[in-house]
MARMIPA-401318 format. One line per field, with one value per residue (C-alpha): residue number from 0; x, y, z. Coordinates in pm, whole numbers, always signed. Layout:
resi	(NUM | ...)
east	(X | ...)
north	(Y | ...)
up	(Z | ...)
! end
This chain:
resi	(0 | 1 | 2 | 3 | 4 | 5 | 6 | 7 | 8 | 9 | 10 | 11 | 12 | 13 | 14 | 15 | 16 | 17 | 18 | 19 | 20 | 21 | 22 | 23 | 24 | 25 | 26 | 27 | 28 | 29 | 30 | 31 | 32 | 33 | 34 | 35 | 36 | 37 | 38 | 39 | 40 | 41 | 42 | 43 | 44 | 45 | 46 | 47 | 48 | 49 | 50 | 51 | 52 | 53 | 54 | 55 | 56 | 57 | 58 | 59 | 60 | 61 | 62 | 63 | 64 | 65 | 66 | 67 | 68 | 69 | 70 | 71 | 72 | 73 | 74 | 75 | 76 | 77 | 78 | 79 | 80 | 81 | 82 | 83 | 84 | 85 | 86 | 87 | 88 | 89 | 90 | 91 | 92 | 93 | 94 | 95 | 96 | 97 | 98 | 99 | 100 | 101 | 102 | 103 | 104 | 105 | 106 | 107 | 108 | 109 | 110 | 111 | 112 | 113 | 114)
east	(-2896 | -3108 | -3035 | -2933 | -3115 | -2813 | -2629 | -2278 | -2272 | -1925 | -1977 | -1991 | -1677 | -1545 | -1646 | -1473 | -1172 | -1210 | -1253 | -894 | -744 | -818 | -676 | -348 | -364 | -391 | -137 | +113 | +114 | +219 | -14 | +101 | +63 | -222 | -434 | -287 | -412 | -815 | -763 | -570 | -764 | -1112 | -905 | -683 | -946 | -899 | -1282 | -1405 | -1098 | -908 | -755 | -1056 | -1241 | -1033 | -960 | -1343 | -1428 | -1121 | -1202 | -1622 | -1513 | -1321 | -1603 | -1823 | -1669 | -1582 | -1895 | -2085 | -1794 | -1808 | -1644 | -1418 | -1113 | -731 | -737 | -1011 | -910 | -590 | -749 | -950 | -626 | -450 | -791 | -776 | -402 | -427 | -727 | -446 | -215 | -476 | -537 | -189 | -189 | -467 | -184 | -130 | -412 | -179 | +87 | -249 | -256 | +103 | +122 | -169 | -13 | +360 | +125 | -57 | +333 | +526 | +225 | +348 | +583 | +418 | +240)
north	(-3712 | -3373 | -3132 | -2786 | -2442 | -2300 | -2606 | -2489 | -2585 | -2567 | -2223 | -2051 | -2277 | -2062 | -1716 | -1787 | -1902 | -1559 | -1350 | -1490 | -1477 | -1100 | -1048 | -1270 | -1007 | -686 | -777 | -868 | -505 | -436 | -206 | -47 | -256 | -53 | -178 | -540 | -559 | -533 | -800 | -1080 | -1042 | -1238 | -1419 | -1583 | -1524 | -1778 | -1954 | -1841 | -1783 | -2000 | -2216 | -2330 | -2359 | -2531 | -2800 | -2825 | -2850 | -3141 | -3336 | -3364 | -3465 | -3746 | -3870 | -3790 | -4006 | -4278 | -4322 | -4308 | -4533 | -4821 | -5063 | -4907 | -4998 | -4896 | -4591 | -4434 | -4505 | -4417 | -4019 | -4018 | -4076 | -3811 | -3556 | -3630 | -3548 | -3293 | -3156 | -3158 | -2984 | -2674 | -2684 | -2608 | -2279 | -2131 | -1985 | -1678 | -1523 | -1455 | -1282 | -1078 | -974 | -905 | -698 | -559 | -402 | -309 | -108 | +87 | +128 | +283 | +501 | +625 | +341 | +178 | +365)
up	(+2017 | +2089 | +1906 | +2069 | +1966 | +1870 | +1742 | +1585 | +1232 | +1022 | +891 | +1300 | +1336 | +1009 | +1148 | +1486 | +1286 | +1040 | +1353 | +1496 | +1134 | +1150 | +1520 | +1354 | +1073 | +1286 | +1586 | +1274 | +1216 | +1616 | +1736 | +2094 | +2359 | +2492 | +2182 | +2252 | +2602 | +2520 | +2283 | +2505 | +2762 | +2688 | +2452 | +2741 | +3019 | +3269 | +3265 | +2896 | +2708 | +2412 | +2555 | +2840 | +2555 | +2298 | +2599 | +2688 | +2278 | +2257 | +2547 | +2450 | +2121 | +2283 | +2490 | +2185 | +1927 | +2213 | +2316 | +1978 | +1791 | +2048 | +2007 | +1792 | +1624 | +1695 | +1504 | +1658 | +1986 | +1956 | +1777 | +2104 | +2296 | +2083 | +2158 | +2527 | +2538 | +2361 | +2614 | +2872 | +2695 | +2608 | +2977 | +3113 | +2887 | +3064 | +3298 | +3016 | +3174 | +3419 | +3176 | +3058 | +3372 | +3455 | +3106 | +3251 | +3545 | +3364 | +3102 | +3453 | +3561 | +3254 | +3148 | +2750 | +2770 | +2530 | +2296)
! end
């Protein structure tokens, strides 16, 4: 395998997950919506956002460990038939870009509204 420059190693993985633990943290204490917006939006951006991404990560990781675990037993096909399914479940949510959006435009509409 060739290694990338950047390779991710377990402790990016924990910033990325530290970095959503603090949006959890902050939208638990309901800013306005007007704060909310900035935030959702690369989060749920339709090509680069969560759940593209989480699919993309979950579906190489299928193909990763399928093709380096061949032949494999039951229980690692049937995790790489749990990672693929779960792929195309990640995939179907990249429609809340669209609610982004539509929050988007119903903040525009009712300026003050929600503040």
């Amino acid at each position: 395998m060739t290694a990338l420059s950047t390779d991710p190693s377990p402790e990016k993985i924990d910033q990325a997950v530290d970095i959503l633990l603090e949006l959890r943290d902050y939208l638990r204490t309901e800013p306005p919506a007007d704060d909310v917006l900035p935030l959702l939006t690369p989060l749920l951006d339709e090509d680069l956002g969560i759940p593209m991404l989480l699919s993309d990560v979950l579906r190489a990781s299928a193909r990763a460990i399928a093709t380096d675990a061949e032949p494999y037993s039951s229980d690692v096909s049937s995790v790489v038939a749990t990672l693929r399914e779960a792929a195309a479940e990640m995939m179907q949510w990249y429609s809340l870009h669209w609610e982004v959006r539509r929050l988007a435009r119903a903040i525009a509409d009712t300026p003050g509204a929600t503040s």
